[in-house]
N, CA, C and O atoms as a printed pandas DataFrame, in Angstrom:
     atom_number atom_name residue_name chain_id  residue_number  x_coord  y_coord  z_coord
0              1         N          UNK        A               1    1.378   -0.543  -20.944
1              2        CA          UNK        A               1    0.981   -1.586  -21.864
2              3         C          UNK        A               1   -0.113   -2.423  -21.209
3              4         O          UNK        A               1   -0.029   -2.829  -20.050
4              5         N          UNK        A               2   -1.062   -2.637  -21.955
5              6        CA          UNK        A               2   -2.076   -3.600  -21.210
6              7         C          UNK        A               2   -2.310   -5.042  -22.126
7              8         O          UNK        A               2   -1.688   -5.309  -23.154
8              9         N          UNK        A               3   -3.183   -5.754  -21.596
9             10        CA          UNK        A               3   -3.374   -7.154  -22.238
10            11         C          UNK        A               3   -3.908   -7.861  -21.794
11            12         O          UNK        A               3   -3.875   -8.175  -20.604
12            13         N          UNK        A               4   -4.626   -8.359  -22.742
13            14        CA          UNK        A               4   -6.207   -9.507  -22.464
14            15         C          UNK        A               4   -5.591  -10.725  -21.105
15            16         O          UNK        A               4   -4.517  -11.323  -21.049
16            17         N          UNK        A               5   -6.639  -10.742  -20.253
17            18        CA          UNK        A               5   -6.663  -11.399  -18.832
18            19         C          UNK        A               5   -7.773  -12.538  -19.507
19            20         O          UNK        A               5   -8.915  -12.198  -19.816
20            21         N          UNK        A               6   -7.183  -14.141  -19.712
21            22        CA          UNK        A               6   -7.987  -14.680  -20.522
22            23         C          UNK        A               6   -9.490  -15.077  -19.462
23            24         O          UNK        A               6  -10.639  -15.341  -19.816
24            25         N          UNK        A               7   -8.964  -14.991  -18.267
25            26        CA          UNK        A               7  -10.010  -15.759  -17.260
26            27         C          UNK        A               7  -11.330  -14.088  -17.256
27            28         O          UNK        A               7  -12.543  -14.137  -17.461
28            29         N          UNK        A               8  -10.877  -13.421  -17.094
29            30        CA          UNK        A               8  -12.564  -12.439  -17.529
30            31         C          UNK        A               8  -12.443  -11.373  -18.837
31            32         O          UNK        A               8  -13.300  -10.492  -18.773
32            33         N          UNK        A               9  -11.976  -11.324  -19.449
33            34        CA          UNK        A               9  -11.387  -10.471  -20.607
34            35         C          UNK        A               9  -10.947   -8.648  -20.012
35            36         O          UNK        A               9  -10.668   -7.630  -20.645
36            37         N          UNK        A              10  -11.019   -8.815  -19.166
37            38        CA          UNK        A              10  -10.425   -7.217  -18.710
38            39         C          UNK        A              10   -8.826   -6.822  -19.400
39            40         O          UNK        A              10   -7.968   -7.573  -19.863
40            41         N          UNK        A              11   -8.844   -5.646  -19.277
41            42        CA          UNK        A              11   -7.501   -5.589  -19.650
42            43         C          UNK        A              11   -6.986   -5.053  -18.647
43            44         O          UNK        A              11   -7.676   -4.242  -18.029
44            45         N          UNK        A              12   -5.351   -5.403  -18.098
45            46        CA          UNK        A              12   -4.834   -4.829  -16.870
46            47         C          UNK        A              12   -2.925   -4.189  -17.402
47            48         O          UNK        A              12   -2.210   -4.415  -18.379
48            49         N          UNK        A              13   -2.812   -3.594  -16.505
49            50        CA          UNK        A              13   -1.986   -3.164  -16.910
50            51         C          UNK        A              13   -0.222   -3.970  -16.564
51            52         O          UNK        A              13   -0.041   -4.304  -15.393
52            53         N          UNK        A              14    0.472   -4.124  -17.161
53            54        CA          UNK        A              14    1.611   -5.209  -17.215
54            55         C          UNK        A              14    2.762   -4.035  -16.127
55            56         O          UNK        A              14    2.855   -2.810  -16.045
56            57         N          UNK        A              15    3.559   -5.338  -15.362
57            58        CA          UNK        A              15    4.389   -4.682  -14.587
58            59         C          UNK        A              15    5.607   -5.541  -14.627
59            60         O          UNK        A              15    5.337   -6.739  -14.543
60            61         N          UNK        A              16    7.015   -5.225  -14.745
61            62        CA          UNK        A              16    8.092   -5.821  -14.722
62            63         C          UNK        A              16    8.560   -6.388  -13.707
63            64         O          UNK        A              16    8.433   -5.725  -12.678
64            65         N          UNK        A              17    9.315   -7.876  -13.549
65            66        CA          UNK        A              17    9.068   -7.900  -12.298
66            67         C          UNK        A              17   10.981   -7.945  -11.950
67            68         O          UNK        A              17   11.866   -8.608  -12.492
68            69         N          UNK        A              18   11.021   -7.191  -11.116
69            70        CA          UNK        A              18   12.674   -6.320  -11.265
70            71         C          UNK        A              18   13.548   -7.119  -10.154
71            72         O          UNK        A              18   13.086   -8.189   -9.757
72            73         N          UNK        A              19   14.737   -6.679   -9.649
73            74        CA          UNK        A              19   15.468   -6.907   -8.946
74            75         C          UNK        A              19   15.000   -7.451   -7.728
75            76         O          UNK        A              19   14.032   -6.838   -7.277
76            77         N          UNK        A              20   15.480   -8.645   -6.895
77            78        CA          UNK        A              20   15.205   -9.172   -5.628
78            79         C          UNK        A              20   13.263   -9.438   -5.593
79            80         O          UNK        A              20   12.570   -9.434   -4.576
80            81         N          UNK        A              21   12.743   -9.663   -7.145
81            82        CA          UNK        A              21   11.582   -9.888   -7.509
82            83         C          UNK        A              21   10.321   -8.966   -7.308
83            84         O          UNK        A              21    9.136   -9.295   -7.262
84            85         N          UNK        A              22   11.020   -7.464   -7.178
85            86        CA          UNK        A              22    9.717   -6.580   -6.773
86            87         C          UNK        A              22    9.138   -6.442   -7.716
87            88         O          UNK        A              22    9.763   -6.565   -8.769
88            89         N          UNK        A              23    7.891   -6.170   -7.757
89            90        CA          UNK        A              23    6.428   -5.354   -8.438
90            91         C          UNK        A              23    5.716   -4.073   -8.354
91            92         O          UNK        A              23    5.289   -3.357   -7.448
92            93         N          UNK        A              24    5.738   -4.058   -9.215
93            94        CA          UNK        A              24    5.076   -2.158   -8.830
94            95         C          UNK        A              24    3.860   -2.733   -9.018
95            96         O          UNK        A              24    3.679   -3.849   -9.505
96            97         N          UNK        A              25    2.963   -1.923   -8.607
97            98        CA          UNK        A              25    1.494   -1.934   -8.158
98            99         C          UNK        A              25    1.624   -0.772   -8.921
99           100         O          UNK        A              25    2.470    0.099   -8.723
100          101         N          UNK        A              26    0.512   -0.772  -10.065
101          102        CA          UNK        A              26    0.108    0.461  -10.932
102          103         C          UNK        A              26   -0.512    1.949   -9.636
103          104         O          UNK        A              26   -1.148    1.490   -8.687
104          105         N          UNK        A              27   -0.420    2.763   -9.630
105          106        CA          UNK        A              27   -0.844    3.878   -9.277
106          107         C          UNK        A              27   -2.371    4.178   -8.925
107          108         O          UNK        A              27   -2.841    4.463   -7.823
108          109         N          UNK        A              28   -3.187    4.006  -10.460
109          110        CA          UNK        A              28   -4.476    3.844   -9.990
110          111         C          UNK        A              28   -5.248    2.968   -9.283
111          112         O          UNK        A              28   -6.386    3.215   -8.883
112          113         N          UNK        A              29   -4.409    1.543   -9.059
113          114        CA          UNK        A              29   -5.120    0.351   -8.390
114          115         C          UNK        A              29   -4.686    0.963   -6.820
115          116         O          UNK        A              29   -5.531    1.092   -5.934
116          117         N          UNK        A              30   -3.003    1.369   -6.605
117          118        CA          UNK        A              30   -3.216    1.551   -5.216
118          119         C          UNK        A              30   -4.168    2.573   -4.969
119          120         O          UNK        A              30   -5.260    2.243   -4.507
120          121         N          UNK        A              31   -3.942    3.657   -5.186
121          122        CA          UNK        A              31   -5.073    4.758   -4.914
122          123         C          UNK        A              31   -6.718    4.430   -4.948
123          124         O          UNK        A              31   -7.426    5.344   -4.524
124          125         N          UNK        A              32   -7.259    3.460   -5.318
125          126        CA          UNK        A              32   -8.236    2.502   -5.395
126          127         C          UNK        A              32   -8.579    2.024   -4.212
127          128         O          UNK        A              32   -9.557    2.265   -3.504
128          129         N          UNK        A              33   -7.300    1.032   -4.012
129          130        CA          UNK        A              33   -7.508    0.435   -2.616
130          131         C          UNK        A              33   -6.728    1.255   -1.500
131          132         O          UNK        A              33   -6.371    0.518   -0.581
132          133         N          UNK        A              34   -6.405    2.461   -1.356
133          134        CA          UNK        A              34   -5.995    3.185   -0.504
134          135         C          UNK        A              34   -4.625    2.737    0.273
135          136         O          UNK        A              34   -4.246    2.926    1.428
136          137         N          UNK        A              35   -3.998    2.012   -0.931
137          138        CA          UNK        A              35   -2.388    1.371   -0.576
138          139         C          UNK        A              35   -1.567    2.442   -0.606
139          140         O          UNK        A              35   -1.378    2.979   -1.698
140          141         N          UNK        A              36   -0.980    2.915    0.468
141          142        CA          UNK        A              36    0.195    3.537    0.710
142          143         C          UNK        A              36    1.998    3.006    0.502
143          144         O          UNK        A              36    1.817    1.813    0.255
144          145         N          UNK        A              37    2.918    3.127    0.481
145          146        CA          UNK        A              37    3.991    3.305    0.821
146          147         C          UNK        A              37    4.425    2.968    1.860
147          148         O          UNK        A              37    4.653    3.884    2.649
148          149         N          UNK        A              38    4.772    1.321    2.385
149          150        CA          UNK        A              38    5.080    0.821    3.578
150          151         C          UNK        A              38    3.680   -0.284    3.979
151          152         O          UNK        A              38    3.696   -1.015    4.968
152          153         N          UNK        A              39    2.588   -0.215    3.050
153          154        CA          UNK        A              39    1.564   -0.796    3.612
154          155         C          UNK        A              39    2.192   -2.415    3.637
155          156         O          UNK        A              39    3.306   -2.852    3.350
156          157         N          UNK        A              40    1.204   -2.937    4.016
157          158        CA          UNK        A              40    1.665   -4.634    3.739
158          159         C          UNK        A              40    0.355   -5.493    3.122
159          160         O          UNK        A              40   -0.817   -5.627    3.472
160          161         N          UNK        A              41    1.241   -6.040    1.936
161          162        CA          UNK        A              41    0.123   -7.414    1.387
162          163         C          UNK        A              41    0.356   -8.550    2.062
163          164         O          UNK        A              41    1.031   -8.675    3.083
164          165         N          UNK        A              42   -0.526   -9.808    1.144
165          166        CA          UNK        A              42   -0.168  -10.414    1.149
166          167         C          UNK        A              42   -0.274  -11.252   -0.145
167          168         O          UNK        A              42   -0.977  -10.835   -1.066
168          169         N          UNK        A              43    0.331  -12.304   -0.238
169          170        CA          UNK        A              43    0.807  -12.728   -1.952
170          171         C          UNK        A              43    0.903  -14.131   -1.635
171          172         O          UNK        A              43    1.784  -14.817   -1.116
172          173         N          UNK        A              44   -0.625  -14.447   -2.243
173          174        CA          UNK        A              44   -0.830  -16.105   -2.347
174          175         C          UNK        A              44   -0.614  -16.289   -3.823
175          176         O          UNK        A              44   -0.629  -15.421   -4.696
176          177         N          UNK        A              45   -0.364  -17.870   -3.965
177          178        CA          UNK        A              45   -0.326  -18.372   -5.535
178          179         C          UNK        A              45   -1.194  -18.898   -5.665
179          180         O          UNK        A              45   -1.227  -19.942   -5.014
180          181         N          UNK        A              46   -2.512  -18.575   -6.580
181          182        CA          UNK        A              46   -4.042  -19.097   -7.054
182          183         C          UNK        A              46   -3.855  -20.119   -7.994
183          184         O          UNK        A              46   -4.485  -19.609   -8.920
184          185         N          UNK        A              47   -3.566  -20.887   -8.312
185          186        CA          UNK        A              47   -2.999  -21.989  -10.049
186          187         C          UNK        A              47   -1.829  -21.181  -10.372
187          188         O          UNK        A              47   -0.874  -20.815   -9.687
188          189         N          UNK        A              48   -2.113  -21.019  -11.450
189          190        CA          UNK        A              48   -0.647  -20.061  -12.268
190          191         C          UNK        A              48   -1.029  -18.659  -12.061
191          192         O          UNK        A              48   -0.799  -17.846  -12.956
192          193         N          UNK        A              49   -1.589  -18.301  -10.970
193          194        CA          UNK        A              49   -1.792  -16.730  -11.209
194          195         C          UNK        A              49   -1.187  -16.398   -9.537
195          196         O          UNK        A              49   -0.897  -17.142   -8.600
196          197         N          UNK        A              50   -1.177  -15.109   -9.699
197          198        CA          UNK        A              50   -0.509  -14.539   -8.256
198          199         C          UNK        A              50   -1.716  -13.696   -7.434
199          200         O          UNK        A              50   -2.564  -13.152   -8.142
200          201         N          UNK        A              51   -1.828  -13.565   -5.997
201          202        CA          UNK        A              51   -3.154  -12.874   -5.859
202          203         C          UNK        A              51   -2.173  -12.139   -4.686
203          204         O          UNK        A              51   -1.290  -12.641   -3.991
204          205         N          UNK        A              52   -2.723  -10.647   -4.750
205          206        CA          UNK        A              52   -1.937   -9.899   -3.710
206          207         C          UNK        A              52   -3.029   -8.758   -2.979
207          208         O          UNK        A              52   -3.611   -7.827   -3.535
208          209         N          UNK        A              53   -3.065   -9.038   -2.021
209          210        CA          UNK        A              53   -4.172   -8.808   -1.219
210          211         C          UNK        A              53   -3.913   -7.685    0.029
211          212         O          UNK        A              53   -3.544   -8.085    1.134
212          213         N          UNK        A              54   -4.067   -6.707   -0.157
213          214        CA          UNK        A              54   -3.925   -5.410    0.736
214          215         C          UNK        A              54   -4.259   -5.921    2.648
215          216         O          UNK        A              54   -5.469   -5.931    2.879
216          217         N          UNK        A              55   -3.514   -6.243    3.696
217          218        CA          UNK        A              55   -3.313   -6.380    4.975
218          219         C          UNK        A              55   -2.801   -5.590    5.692
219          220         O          UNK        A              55   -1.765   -4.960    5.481
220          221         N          UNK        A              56   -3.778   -5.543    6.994
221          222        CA          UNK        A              56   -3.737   -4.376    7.925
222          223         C          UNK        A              56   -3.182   -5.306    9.160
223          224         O          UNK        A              56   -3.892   -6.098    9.779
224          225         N          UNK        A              57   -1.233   -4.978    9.507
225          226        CA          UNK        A              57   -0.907   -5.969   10.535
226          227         C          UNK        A              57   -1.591   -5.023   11.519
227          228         O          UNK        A              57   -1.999   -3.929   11.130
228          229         N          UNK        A              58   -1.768   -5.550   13.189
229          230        CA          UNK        A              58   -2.243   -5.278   14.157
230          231         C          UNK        A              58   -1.415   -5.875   15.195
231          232         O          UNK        A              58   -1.242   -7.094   15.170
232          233         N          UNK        A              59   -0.737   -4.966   16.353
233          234        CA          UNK        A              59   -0.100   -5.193   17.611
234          235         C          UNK        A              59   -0.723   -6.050   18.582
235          236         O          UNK        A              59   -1.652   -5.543   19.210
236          237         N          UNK        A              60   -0.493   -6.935   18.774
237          238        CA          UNK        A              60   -1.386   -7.984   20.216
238          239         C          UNK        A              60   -1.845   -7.407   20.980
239          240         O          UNK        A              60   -2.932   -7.663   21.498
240          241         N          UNK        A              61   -0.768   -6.022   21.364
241          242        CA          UNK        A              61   -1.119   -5.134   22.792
242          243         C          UNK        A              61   -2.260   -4.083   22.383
243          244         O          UNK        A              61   -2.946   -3.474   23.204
244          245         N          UNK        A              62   -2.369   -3.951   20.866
245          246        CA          UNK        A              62   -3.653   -2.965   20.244
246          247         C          UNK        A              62   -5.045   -3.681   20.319
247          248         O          UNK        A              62   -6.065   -2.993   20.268
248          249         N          UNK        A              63   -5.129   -5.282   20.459
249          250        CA          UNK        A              63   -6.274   -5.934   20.691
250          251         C          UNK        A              63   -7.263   -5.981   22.007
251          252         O          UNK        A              63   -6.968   -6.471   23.098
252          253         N          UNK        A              64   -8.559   -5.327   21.627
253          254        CA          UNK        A              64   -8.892   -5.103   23.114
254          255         C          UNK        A              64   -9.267   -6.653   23.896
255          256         O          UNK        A              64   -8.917   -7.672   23.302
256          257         N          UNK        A              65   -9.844   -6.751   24.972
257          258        CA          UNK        A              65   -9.976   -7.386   25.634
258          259         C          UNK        A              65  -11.067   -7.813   26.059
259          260         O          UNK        A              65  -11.441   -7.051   26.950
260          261         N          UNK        A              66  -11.979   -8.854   25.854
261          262        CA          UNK        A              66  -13.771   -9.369   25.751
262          263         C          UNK        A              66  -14.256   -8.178   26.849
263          264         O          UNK        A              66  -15.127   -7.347   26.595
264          265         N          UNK        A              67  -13.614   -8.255   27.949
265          266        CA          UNK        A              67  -14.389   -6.937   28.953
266          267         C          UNK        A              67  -14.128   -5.767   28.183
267          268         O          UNK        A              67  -14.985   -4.969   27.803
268          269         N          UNK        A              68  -12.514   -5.683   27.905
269          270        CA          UNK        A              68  -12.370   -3.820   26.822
270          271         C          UNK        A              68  -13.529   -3.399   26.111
271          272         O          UNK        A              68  -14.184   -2.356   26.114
272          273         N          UNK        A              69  -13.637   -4.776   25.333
273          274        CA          UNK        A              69  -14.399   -4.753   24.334
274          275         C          UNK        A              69  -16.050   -4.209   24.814
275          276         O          UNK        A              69  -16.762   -3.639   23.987
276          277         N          UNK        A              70  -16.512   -4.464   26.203
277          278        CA          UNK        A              70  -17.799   -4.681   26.363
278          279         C          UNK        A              70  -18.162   -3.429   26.616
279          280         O          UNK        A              70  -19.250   -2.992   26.240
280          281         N          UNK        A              71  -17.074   -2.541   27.444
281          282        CA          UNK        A              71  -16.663   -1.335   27.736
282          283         C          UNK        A              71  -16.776   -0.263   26.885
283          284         O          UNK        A              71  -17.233    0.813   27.269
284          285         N          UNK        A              72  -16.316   -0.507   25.516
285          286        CA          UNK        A              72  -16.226    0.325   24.360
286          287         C          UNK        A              72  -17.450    0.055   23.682
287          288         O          UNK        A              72  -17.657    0.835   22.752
288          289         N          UNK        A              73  -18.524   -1.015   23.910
289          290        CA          UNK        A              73  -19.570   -1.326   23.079
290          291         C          UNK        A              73  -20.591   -0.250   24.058
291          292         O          UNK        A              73  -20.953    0.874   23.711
292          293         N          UNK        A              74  -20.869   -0.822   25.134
293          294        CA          UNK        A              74  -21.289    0.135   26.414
294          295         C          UNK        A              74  -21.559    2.121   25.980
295          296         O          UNK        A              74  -22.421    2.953   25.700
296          297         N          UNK        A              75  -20.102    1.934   26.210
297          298        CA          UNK        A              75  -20.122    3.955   25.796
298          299         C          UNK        A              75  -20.141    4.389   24.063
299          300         O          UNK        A              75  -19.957    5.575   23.792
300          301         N          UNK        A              76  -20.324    3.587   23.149
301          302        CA          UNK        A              76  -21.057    3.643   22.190
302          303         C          UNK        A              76  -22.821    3.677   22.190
303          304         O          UNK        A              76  -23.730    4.458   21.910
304          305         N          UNK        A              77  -22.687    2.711   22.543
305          306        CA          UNK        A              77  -24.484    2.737   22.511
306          307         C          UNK        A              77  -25.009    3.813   23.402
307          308         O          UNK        A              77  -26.132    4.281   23.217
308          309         N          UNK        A              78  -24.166    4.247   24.436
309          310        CA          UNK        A              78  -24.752    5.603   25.464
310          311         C          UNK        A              78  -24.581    6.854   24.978
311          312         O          UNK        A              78  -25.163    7.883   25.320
312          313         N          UNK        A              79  -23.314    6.615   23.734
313          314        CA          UNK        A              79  -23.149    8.052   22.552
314          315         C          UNK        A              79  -23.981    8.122   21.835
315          316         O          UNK        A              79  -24.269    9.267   21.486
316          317         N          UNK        A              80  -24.913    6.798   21.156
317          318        CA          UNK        A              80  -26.075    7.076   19.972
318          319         C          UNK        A              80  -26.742    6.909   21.150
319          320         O          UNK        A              80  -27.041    5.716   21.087
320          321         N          UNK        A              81  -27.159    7.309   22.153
321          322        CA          UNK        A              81  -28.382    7.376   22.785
322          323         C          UNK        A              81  -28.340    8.869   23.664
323          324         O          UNK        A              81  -29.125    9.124   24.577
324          325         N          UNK        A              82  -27.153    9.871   23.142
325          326        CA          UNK        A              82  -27.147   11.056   23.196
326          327         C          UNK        A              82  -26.733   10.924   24.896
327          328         O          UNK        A              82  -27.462   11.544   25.671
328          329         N          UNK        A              83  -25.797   10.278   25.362
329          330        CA          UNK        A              83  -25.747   10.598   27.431
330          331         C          UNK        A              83  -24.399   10.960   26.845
331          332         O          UNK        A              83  -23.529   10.449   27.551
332          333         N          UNK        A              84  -23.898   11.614   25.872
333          334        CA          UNK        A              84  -22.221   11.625   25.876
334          335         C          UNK        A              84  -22.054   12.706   26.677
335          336         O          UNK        A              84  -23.110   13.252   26.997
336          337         N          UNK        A              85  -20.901   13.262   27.168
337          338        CA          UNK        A              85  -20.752   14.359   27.522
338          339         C          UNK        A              85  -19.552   15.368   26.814
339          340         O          UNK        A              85  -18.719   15.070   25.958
340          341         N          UNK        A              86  -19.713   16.241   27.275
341          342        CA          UNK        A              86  -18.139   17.217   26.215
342          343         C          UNK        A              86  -16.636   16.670   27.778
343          344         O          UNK        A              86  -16.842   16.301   28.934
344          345         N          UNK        A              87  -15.584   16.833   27.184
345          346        CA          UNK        A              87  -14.500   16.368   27.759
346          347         C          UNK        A              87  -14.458   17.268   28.713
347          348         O          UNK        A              87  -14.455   16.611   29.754
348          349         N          UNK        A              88  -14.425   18.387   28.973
349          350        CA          UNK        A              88  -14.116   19.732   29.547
350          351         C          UNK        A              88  -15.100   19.067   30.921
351          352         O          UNK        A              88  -14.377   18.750   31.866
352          353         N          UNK        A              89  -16.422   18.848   31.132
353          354        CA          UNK        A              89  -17.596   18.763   31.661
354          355         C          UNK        A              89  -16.891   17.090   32.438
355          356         O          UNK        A              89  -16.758   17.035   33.660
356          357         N          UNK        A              90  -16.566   16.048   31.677
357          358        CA          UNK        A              90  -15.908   15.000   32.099
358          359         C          UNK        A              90  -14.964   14.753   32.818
359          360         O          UNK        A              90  -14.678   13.737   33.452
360          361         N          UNK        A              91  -14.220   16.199   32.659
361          362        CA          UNK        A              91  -12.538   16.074   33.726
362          363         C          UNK        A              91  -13.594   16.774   34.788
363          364         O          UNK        A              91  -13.395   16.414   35.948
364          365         N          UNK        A              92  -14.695   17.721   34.601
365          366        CA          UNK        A              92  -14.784   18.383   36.136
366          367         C          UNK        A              92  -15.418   17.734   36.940
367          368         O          UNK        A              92  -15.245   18.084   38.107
368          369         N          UNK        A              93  -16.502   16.417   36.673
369          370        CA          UNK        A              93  -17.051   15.388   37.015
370          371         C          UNK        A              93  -16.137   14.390   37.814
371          372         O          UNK        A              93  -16.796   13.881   38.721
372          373         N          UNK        A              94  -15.165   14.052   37.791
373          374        CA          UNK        A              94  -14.112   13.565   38.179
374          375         C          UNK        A              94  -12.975   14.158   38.360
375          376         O          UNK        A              94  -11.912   13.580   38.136
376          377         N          UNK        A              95  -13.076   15.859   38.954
377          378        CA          UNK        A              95  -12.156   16.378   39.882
378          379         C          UNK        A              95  -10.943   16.176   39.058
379          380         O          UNK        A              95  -10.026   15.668   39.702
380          381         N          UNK        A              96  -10.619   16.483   37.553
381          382        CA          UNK        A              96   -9.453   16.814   36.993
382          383         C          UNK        A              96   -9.198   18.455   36.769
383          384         O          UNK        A              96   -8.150   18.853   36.260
């Protein structure tokens, strides 16, 4: 079932809102925004409207580190400047 959204006239599609207050997210919107099964939003209240916003949590210990970081910027720019090497060639360079 769909129905006029008075703030831009789109029409969207209506969802029930069920037990312990869940929502289904229509099918084509997740597949849209590439929402999976387990992903995580988040769900602010805009005036009288609800806004639910697709979030990517991240581990503290997954955050690199201003040097990590300078490190990984470093052997990027030496990959688009073609010095990469193949892995095989990299372990024998360093006796693996």
């Amino acid at each position: 079932m769909n129905t006029r959204n008075p703030q831009n006239n789109l029409r969207g599609p209506i969802s029930k809102l069920g037990k312990r207050r869940q929502v289904v997210i229509p099918r084509d919107i997740c597949n849209q925004l590439c929402l999976r099964e387990g992903d995580f939003v988040e769900v602010k209240l805009r005036g009288s409207s609800v806004l639910i916003q697709p979030k990517k949590i991240v581990d503290a210990d997954d955050v690199l580190t201003l040097k990590d970081a300078a490190i990984v910027s470093k052997g990027e720019r030496q990959l688009n400047q073609g010095k990469g090497v193949l892995w095989d060639q990299a372990k024998q360079r360093i006796g693996l």
